[in-house]
Each structure stands twice: as C-alpha cells, then as structure tokens.
C-alpha positions as CSV (number, residue, x, y, z in Angstrom):
1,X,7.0,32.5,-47.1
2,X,4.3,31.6,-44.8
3,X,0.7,31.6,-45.2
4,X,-1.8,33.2,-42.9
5,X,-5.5,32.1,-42.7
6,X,-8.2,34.1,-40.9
7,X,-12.1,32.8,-40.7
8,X,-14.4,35.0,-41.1
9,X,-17.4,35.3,-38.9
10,X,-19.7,33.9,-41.2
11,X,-18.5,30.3,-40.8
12,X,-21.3,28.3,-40.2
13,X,-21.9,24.8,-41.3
14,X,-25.2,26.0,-43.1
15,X,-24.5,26.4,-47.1
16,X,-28.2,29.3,-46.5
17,X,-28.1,31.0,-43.0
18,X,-30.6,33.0,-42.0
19,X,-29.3,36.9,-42.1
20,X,-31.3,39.2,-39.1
21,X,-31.5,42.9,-40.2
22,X,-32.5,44.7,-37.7
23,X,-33.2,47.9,-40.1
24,X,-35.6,46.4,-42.1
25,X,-36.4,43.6,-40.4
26,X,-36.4,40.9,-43.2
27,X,-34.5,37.7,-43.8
28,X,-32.0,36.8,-46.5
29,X,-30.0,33.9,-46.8
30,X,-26.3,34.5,-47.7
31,X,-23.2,32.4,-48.2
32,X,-22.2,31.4,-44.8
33,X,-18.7,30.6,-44.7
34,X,-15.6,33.9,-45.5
35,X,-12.2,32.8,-46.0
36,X,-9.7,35.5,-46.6
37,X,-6.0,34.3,-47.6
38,X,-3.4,36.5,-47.0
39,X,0.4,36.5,-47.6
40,X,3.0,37.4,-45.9
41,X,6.4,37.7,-44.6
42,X,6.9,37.6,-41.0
43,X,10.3,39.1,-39.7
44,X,11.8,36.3,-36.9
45,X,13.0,38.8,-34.1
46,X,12.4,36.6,-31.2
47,X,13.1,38.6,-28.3
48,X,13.5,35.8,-25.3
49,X,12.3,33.5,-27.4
50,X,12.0,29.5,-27.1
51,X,10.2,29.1,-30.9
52,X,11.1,30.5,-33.9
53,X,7.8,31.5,-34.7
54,X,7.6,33.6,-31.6
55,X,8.3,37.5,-32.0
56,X,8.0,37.5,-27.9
57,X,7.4,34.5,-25.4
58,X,5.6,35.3,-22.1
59,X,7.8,33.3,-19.1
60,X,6.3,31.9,-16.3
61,X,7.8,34.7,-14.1
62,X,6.1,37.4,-15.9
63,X,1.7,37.9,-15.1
64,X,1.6,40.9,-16.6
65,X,2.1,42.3,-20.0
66,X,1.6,45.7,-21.5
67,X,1.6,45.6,-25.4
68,X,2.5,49.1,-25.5
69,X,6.0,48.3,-23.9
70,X,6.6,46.1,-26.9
71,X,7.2,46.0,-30.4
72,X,4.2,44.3,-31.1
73,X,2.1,44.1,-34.7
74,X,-0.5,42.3,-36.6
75,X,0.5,39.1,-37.7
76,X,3.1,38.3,-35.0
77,X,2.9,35.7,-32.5
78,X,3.2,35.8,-28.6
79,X,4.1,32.4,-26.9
80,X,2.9,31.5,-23.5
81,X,6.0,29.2,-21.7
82,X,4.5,25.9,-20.5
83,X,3.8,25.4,-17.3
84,X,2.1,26.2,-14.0
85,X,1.5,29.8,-13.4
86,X,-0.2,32.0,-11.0
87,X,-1.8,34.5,-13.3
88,X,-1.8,36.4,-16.6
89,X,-2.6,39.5,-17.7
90,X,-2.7,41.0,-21.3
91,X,-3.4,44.9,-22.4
92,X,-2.7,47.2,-24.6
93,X,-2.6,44.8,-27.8
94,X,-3.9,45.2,-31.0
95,X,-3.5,43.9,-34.4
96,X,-5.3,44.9,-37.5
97,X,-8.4,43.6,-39.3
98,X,-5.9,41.1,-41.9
99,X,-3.7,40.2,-39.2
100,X,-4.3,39.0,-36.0
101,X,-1.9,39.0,-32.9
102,X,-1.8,35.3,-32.0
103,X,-1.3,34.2,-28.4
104,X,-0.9,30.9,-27.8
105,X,1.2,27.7,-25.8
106,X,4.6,26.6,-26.4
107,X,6.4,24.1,-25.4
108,X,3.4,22.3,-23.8
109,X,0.7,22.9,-21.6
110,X,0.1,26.2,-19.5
111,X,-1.7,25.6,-16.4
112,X,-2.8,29.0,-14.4
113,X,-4.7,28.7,-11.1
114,X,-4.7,31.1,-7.8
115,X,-7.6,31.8,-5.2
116,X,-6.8,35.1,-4.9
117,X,-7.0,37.4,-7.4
118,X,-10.1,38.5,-9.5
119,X,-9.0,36.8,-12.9
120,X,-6.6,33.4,-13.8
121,X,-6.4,35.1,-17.4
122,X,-7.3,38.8,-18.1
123,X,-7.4,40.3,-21.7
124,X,-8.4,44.1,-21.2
125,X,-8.4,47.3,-24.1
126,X,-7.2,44.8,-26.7
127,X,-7.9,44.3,-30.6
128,X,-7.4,41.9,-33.7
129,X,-6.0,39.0,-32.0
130,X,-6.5,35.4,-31.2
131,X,-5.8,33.2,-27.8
132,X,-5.3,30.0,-28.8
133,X,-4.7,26.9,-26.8
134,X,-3.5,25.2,-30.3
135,X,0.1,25.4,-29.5
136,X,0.8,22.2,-28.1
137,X,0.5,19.0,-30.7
138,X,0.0,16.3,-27.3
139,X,-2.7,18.4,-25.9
140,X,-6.3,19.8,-27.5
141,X,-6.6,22.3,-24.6
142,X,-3.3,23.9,-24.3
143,X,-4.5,26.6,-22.1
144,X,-5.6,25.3,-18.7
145,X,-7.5,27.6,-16.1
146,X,-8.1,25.3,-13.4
147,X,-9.1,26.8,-10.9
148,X,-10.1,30.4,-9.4
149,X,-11.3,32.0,-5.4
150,X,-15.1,32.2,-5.1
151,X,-16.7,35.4,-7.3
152,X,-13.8,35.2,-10.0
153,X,-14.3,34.4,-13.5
154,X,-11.5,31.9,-15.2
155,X,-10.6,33.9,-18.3
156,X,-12.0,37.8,-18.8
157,X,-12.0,39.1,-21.7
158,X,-13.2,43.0,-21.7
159,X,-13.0,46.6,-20.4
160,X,-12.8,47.8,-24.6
161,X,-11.6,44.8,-26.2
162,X,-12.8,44.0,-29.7
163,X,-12.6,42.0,-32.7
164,X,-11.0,38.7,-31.3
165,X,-10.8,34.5,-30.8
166,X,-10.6,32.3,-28.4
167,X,-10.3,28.7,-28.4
168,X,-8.8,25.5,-27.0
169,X,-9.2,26.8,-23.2
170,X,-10.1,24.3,-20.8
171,X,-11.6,26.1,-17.4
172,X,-12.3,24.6,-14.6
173,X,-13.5,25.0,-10.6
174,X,-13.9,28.9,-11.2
175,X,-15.3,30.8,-8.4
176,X,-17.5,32.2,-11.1
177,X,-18.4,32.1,-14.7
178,X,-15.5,30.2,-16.8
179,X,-15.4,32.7,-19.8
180,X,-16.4,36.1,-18.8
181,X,-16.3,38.4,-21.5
182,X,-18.1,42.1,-22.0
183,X,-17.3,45.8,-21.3
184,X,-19.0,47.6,-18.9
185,X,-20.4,51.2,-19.2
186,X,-18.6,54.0,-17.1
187,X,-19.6,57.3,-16.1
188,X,-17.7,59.3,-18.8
189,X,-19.7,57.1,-21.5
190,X,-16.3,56.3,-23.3
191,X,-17.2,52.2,-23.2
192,X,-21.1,53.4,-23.6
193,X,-23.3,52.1,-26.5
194,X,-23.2,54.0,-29.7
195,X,-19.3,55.2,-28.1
196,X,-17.6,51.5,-28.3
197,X,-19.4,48.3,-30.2
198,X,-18.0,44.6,-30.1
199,X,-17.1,43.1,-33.1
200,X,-16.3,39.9,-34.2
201,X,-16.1,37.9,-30.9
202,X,-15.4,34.5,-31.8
203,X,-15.3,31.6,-29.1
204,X,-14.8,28.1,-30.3
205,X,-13.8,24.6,-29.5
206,X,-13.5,25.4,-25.6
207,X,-13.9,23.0,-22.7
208,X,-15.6,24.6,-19.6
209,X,-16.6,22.4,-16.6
210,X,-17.1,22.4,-12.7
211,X,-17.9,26.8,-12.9
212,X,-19.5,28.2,-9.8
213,X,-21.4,30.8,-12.2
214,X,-21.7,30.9,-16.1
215,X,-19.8,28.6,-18.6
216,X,-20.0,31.6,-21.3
217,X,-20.9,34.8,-19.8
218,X,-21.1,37.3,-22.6
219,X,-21.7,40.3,-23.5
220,X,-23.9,42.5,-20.8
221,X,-27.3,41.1,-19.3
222,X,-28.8,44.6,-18.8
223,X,-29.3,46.2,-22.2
224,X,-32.3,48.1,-21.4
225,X,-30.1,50.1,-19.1
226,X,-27.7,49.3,-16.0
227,X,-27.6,51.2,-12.7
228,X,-24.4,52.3,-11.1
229,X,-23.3,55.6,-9.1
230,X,-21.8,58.5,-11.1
231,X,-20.5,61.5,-8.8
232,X,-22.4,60.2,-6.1
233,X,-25.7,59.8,-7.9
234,X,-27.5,56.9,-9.3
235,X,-27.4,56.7,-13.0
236,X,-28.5,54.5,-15.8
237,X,-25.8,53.5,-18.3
238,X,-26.8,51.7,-21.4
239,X,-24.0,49.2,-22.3
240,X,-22.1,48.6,-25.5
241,X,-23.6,46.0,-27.7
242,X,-22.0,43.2,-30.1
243,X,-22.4,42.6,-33.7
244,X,-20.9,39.3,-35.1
245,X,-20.5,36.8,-32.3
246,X,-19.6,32.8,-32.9
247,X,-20.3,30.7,-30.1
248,X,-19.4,27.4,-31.2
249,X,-18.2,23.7,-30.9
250,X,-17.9,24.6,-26.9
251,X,-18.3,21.9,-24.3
252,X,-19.8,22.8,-21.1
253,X,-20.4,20.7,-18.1
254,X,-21.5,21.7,-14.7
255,X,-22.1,24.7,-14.9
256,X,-23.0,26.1,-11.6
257,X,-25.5,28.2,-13.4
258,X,-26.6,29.2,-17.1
259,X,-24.4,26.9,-19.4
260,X,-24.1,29.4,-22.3
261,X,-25.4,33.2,-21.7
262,X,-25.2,36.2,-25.1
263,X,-26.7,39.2,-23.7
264,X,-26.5,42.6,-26.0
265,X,-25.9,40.7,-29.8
266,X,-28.0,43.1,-31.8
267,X,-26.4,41.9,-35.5
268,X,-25.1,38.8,-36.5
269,X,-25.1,36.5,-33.8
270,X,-24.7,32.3,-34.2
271,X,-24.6,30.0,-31.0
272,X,-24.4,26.6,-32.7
273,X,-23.0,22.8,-32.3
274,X,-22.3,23.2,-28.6
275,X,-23.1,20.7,-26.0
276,X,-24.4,21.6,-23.0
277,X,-24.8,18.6,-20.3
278,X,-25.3,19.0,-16.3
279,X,-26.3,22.5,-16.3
280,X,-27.4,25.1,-13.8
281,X,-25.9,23.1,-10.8
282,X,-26.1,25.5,-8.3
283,X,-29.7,26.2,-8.8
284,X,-29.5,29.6,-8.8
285,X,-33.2,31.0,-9.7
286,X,-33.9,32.6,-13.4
287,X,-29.8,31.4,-13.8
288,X,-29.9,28.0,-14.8
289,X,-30.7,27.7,-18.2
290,X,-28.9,25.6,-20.8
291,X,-28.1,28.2,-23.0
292,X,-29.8,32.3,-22.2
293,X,-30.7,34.2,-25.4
294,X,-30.3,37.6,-23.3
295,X,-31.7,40.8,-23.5
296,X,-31.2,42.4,-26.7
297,X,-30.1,39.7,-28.5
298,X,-31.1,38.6,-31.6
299,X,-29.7,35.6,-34.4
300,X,-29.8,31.8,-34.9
301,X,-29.3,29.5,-32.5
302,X,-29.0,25.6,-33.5
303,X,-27.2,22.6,-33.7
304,X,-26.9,22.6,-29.7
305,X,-27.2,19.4,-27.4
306,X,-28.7,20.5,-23.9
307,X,-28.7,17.9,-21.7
308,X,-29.8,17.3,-18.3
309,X,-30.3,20.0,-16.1
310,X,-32.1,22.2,-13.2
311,X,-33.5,24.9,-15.8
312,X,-35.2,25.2,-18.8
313,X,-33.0,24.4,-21.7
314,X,-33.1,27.3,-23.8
315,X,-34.2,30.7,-22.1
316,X,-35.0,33.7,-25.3
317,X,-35.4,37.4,-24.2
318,X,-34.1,38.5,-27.1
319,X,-35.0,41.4,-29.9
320,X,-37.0,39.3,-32.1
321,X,-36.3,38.1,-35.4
322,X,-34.7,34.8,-33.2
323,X,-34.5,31.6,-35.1
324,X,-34.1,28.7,-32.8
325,X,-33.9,25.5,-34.9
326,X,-32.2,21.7,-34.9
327,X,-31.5,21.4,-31.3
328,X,-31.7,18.5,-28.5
329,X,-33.6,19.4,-25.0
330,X,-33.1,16.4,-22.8
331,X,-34.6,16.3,-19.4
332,X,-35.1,20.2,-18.7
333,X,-35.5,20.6,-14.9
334,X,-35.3,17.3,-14.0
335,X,-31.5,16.6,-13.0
336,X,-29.3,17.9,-10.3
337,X,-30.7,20.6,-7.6
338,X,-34.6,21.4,-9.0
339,X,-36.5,23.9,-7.3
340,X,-39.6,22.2,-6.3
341,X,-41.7,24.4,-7.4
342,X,-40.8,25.7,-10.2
343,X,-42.1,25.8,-13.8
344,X,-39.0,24.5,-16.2
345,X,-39.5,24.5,-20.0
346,X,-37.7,23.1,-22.9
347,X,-37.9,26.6,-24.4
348,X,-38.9,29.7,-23.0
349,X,-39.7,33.0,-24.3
350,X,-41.0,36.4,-23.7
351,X,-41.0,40.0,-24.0
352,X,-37.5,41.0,-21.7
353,X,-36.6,43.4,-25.0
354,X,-38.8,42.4,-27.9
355,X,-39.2,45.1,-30.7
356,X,-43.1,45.0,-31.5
357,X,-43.9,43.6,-35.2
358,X,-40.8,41.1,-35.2
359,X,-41.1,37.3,-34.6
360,X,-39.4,34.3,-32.5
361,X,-39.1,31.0,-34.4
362,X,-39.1,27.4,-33.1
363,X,-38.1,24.8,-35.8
364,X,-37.2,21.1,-36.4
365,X,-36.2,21.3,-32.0
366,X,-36.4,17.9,-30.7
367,X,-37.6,18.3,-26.8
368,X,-38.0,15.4,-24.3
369,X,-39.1,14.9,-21.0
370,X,-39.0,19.0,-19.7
371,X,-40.1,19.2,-16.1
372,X,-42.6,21.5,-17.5
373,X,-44.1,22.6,-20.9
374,X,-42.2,22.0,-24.2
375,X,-42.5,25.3,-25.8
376,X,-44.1,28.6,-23.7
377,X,-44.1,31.9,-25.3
378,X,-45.7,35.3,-23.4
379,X,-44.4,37.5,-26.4
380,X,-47.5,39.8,-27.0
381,X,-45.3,42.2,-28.6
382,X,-44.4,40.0,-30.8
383,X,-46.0,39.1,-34.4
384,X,-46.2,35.6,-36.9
385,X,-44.5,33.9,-34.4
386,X,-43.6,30.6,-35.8
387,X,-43.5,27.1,-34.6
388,X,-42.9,24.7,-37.3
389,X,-41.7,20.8,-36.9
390,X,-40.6,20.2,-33.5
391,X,-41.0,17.2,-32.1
392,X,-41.9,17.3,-28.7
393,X,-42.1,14.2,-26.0
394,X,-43.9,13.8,-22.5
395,X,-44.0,17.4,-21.4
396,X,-44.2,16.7,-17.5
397,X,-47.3,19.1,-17.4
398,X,-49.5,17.1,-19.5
399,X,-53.0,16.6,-17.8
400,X,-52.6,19.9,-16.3
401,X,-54.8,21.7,-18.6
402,X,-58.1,21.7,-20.4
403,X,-56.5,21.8,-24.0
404,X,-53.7,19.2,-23.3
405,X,-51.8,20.6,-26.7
406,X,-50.8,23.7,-24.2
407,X,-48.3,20.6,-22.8
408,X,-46.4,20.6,-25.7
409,X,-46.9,24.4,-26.5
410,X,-48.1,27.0,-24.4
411,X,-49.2,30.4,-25.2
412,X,-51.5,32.8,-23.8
413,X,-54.5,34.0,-26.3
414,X,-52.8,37.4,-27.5
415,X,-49.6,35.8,-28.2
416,X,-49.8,35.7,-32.3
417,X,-48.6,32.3,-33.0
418,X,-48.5,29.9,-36.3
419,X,-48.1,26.5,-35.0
420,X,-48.6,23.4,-37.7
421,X,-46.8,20.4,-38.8
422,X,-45.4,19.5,-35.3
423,X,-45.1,16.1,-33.4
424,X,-46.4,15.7,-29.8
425,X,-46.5,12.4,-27.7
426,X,-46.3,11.0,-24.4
427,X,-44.8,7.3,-25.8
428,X,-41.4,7.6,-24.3
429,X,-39.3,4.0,-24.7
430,X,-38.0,3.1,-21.6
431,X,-35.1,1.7,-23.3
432,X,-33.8,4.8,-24.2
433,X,-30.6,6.9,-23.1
434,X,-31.3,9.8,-22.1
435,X,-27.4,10.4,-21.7
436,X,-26.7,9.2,-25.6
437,X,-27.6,11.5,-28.8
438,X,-27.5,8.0,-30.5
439,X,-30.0,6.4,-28.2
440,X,-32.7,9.7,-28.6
441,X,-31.3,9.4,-32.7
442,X,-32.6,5.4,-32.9
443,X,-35.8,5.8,-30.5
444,X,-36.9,9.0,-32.6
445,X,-36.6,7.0,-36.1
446,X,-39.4,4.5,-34.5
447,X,-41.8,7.5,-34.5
448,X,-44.2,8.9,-37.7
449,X,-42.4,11.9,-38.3
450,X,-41.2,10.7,-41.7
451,X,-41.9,13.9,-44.6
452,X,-44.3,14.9,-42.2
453,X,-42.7,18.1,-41.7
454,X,-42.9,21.9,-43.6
455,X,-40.7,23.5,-45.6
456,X,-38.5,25.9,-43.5
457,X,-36.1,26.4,-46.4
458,X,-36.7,29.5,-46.7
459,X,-35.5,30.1,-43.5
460,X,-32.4,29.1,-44.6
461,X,-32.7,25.6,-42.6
462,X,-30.9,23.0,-45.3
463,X,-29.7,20.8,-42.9
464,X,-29.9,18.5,-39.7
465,X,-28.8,17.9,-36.2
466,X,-25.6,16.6,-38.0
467,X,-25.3,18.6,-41.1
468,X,-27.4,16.0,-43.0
469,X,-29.1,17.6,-45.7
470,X,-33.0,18.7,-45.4
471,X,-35.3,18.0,-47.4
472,X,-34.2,14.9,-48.9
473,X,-38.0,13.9,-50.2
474,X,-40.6,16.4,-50.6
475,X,-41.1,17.6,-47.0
476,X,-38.9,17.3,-44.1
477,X,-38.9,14.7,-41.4
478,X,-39.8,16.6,-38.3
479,X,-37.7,16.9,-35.0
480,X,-33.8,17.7,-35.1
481,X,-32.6,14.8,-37.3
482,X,-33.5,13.8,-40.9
483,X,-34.2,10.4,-41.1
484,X,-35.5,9.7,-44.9
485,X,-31.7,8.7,-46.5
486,X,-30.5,6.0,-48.7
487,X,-27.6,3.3,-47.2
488,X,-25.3,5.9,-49.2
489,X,-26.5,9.0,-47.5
490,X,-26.5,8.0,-44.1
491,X,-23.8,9.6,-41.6
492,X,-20.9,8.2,-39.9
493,X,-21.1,10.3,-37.4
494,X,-22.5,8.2,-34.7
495,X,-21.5,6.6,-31.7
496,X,-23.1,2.7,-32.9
497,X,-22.1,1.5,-36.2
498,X,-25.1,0.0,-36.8
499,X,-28.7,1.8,-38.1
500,X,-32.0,0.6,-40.0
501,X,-34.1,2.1,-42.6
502,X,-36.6,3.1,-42.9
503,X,-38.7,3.1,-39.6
504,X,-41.6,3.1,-39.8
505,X,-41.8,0.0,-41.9
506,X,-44.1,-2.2,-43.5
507,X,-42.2,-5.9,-42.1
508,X,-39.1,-5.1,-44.6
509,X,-36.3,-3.0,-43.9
510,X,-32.7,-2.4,-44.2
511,X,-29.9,-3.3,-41.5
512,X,-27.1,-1.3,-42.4
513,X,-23.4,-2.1,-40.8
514,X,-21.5,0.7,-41.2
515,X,-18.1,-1.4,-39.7
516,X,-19.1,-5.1,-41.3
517,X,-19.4,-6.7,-37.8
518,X,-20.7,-10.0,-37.9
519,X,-24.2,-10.1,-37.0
520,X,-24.9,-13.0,-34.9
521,X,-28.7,-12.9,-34.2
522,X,-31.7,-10.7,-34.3
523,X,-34.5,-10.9,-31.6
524,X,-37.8,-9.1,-31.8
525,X,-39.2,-8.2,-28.4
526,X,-43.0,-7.1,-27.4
527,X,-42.8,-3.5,-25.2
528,X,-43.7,-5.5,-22.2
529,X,-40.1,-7.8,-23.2
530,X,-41.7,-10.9,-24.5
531,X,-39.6,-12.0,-27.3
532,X,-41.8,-13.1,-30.1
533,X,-39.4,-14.2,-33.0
534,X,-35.3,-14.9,-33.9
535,X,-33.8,-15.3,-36.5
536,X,-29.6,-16.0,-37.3
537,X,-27.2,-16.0,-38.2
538,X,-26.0,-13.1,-40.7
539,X,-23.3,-12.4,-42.8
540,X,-21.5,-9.2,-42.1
541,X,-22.2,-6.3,-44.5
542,X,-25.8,-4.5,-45.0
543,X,-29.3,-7.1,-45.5
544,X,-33.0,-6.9,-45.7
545,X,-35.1,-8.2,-42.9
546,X,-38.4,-9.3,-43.7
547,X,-40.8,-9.6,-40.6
548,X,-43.3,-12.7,-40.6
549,X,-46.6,-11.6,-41.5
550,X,-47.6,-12.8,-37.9
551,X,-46.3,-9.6,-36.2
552,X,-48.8,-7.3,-36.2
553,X,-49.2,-2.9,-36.6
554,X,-47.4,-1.6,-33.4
555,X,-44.2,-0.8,-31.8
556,X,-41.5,-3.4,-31.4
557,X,-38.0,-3.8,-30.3
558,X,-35.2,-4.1,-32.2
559,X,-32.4,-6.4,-30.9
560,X,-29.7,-7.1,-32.9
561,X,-26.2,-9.1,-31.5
562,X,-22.6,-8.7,-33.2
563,X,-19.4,-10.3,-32.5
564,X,-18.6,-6.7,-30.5
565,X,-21.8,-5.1,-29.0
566,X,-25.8,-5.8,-28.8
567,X,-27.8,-2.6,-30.2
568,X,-31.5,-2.1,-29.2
569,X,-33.6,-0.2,-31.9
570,X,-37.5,0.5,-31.1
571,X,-39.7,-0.1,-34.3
572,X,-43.0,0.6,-35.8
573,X,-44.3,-1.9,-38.1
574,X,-47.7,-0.3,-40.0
C-alpha cells in the first residue's frame, strides 16, 4: 500500500494569510496550509519500464508523447530516462483533482538542450499532473534545460493546460524566458477568458539562470485585451486568467529581463521566499524588474530577496487589493546594464488595471540604495492605500525635491495614501554587504526601528523575513526582519553563527554564539576606524558585554574574532 500526498495551494508559511476576494472586496485571514492524504493502490504495469514505480518511462529516443496513445491515469507515474536529449514534448495528459500524473527523472539526471526548435520541454492541453525533477537522490535539479536558440523559452507550459506543478528544473542559457507558462486566446474563443481559467499552477524550488528573456514568464501580460488577426481582421482577444498560483522557493539569477513576471492572477495568487539576484541583464526598457505584479493581478507577495539589478525591484500593475510585505530590495537600478536615464524604484506602482475603490499595500519591506525613489505610487484610482513599516535607506533621489520624504515615498497629491510608522535614512554603513542577507540583517539591528512599528496583524502579517514571529513585544520592529527576541527565540537560519541583542543598547548587551566558537577578542571601532577599546579573551558559549562608560551615544563598530572567522556588527549605544 502506498501513500500519496498532494499540497494544496494554500501552503504558505504564514499560520494568517491574507485572503483577496475580488467580489466583495474584503480581507479574511484563513488557515494557510491544505494537506489532503489519500490512499491508494497503484497497479505496477511498467510498460518499457526501468523503475518499478513507473507505469511508462519516456526513452531518450522518443521527444514526443501523446497521452492519448497511452494507458495513462491519475496517480501513475511517467519516468524520464537519464540522459542528454534533444527535446521533449508532452500532450494530451490528464489526471484528476486527487491524483496527479507524476513526471519525473529516473535513473539520474536528464539534460535537454537544442538551438533549433521553439521549446527544450513543452507541456501543451494537459491537466492534474506534476513535473518533477525529484527523481534523482545525487541531484536537487534533476531536470536540466540548458540551453535553447535565441527567442525560445526553456520549458512551456500552456496552450489549455491546467491544474499542475513544477519543480526541481534547473534552466539555463535560453534564448528566452526560462519558464514560460500561459495560454493564449484564439480566434474561436475556445482558450478565451470566461471559456478556459488556470487553476492551481504551482511552481516551486526551481533554479533559473543565464535567460535571454524572463526567469518566470506567467500567465498573459495583456489582460485588458490582446491584439491579433482573426479572418484577416484585427481583433481584440481577452486572455484566460489564473486563480491559485504558488510561485515559490525559486532561484533566479541573470535574468536577461524581469526575474519573476504573474500577469492575469485575479484569485488567489502568492509569489513568496524567492530570491531574485542579477536581474534585468539585458536592460530591456519597462522589462527589467525583479519581480512584475502584471496586469490584472492581484494577491500577496512577500518573503522575496531582490538583489542587484538594472530595474526597479518590484513593478505592481495589478487589480488592487495587492499586499506587498517582508521583502529585501537591494541596489534597484544600480547593477549591471542601467539606462542612464532612467527613473528606478524599489517599488513601483500604478493604475495599468486597478479597480477604483481597492487599495495597494506596502508593509514591513526593507529597501536600500534604489537608483531612484523607495516607494512611488500614481494609483489615483486607487483608495486607503497603505504604507505601513518599511524601512527605507538612501533613496538615490534624495535632495531632489522640496519635501525630501518624497525620496523615500513618492506620490502625487490625488493618490489616497496612509503612510505612518515607517523608517527613512540616508546612514548607510560602508561595512555592509550588499551581496549578504546577513550583512543587511546585522547592519539593520544597529538602527531605532525596535517596537517602532504598527500593528499589521490584521493583515494577516504574523511573521518575518524568516518566519520569525511578529509581534513579539507590543508593536513590531519595522523593516523585513524582527529583531526584539530572547537568546531562545532567535533563528538559526543565518549564514554567521554569531548575533547580539539587543541593538540599540544602553553599553550592555548579549553576544550570542550559536556554534560555541571560541571568542578570542572584541574590538570597538569609531565609524572613521579608530579603534577605541579591546577587551579578551572569552570563553566560548553566549556572555554579556558591558561598554565602559567612556564611550559615548552614537554608532560603533562591532568587531568580534573567533578561532574560525572575524564578524563586524554596527552598534548604537544610546
């Protein structure tokens, strides 16, 4: 007997989500996380089969499979022979809402590249299934698409498809977007919105890097209508839209232009915990975001690290009703091929497909160094929008207006905003990282942001950056990560072993030593490097530090040398 577990869409790592109804327009948190358990028997009839869980394996001579030349049904698994292939192509499959068809690797990795044809891996008309590179125990990405001709997308997923997974894919060096995946409309409306809808599209714990276009290109960028030729006569087709989409756990590097794009999510859509670094490469103009909240989209959108690129970090065009919240804009316009002269935000947002009366909400982001502003919003459709506890650091426009706040968050004067409890600064260490989610963790604990923040938990916001829980005092600390925890509470989910609390400080605080390194000695340092006091040696384990009463209020660093390593933290003493 064999055990069959399916996730449902609602997985999330929030205990409260927020829930977006577009027919009345409210919120309502809800138990994230579905977990259905079914039983079952699977019949073994392995029909050129290399693994005895295989009902069919896919060999490297064949590209091109119809499911409706098989005996094919929910629950049965399809294995993909190991090894280097030209292409594969998948229709005609579908399983049923309890029991997915599973494609995945066996016997190692599969490797398909070609510069020829329009796909490496195509998925068309298919339904209920999941494409999994999981198969292979010696490798987390057993599905390899390394490389495609110019214009061509790595892996498409489409043309009626529905209710699906995919994860562990690696793509790579596509002439296009790595994971291209949306229906188009055609002239006899059959694939037309209100004819077909998306469901569940899951796509998770995927490594895309090195694409000439998109990372994630999903669902369609022209929901307010697209324009093609129908018997010989322009026409506008509205495309299909999705409702439940998981973006998640994705890494995506390189990106030749937007790292992660959802156009056309009306219901139910999460982009969460991906991390986005080297974006918009090609610098492809309006197509260089971090991540593109597309037209007609609408959802939650947190927990994502955006790091370094040509674009603004996070691009919104969505319905309304958006809830952006706990994620890391590093450097937004400022690395790889900027236009000169071009205004790059941390976030942007406007009115692309806003319904009038709803609201976009900015909360607990932490933004640093954007070429441009930190927030802009030209949503005058919009109403209550909402910009609560972000922490935002040296805007590159600052100075450039007459009310310098407009830096940190810009708006124009009929743009209905409620902005309060935020933190905005130009102090910027230059001992920070700006390539290390530790290094922006440590130099954003120096900073007065402690229960300085509102209550968003309504919102259904219980939790941090990295799933620490929020509040844990009165208020919540403002930016991305929560700061005010105990030596029991805190996370060891860093990359340095060592942290202190609290900071600020009043000359005492905690060194905590996660891996009981010996601590050799600790050196405090002026900003301009003098070093003013030392003190060693320690015993390994956690201890209090009390400052000499000689050091006065300001910012210090933080030096302290182990047996391993040397860890710089910035400090406020006050």
């Amino acid at each position: 007997m064999h055990f069959w577990i399916f996730y449902g869409l609602n997985k999330s790592p929030h205990s409260k989500i927020l829930r977006v109804k577009i027919a009345t327009y409210k919120f309502a948190s809800k138990k994230s996380m579905l977990v259905f358990i079914l039983i079952s028997i699977p019949i073994f009839m392995c029909i050129h089969s290399q693994n005895s869980n295989c009902k069919y394996t896919i060999g490297l001579a064949k590209n091109y499979i119809d499911g409706n030349t098989l005996s094919i049904i929910g629950g049965d698994t399809i294995c993909i022979e190991a090894g280097i292939r030209f292409s594969l192509k998948l229709v005609n499959f579908h399983g049923s809402p309890t029991n997915y068809i599973v494609f995945k690797n066996s016997g190692g990795t599969v490797v398909v590249k070609n510069d020829s044809l329009p796909y490496g891996i195509a998925i068309d008309n298919s339904s209920f299934f999941r494409f999994t590179g999981t198969g292979s125990s010696t490798d987390k990405y057993g599905i390899k698409v390394m490389g495609t001709k110019g214009g061509v997308s790595g892996l498409g997923v489409g043309n009626g498809s529905t209710n699906f997974e995919v994860d562990h894919i690696e793509i790579a060096n596509t002439g296009f977007a790595g994971i291209f995946s949306k229906t188009d409309p055609i002239c006899n409306l059959s694939l037309n919105r209100d004819r077909f809808t998306q469901y569940q599209s899951i796509y998770h714990d995927n490594y895309i890097h090195n694409t000439g276009g998109e990372g994630m290109y999903i669902g369609h960028s022209f929901y307010s209508g697209w324009t093609t030729t129908c018997g010989g006569q322009p026409t506008v087709l509205y495309p299909s839209v999705l409702k439940g989409v998981r973006v998640y756990n994705n890494l995506v590097d390189s990106a030749g232009w937007d790292g992660i794009q959802v156009g056309s999510a009306t219901e139910d859509c999460e982009i969460y915990g991906n991390v986005i670094s080297n974006y918009g490469v090609g610098a492809e103009s309006s197509q260089n975001s971090g991540i593109q909240i597309g037209g007609g989209t609408t959802g939650l959108c947190y927990n994502n690290a955006i790091l370094n690129g040509s674009g603004t970090g996070i691009m919104v065009f969505g319905l309304g009703n958006n809830l952006i919240f706990n994620n890391i804009i590093v450097n937004a316009g400022k690395i790889g091929n900027v236009l000169e002269n071009s205004n790059v935000y941390g976030i942007f947002c406007d009115d692309r497909s806003t319904i009038p009366g709803l609201s976009f909400n900015f909360m607990n982001n932490t933004i640093i160094a954007p070429k441009t502003d930190g927030i802009r919003i030209y949503s005058n459709k919009s109403r209550n929008n909402k910009f609560y506890n972000n922490l935002i650091l040296r805007p590159g426009s600052f100075g450039s207006y007459k009310n310098v706040s407009q830096s940190y968050i810009y708006y124009n004067s009929d743009v209905d905003v409620d902005i309060s409890n935020n933190y905005f600064s130009q102090n910027l260490s230059p001992f920070i990282n700006m390539d290390s989610l530790n290094s922006i963790y440590q130099f954003s604990a120096s900073l007065p942001i402690y229960f300085m923040g509102k209550d968003v938990s309504t919102f259904g916001i219980s939790s941090d950056f990295y799933n620490t829980i929020r509040p844990l005092g009165v208020k919540p600390d403002i930016g991305a990560f929560q700061y005010n925890v105990n030596s029991n509470l805190i996370p060891n989910r860093y990359d340095s072993v060592l942290y202190i609390y609290p900071n600020p400080n009043n000359r005492k605080f905690m060194v905590i030593n996660n891996k009981n390194d010996t601590i050799n000695k600790i050196t405090v340092y002026a900003m301009n490097g003098m070093n003013l006091y030392e003190q060693y040696p320690f015993n390994s384990g956690s201890f209090l530090v009390n400052f000499p009463s000689t050091l006065k209020n300001g910012i210090y660093i933080f030096s302290i040398e182990t047996a391993t390593n040397k860890s710089n933290f910035q400090i406020v003493i006050r």
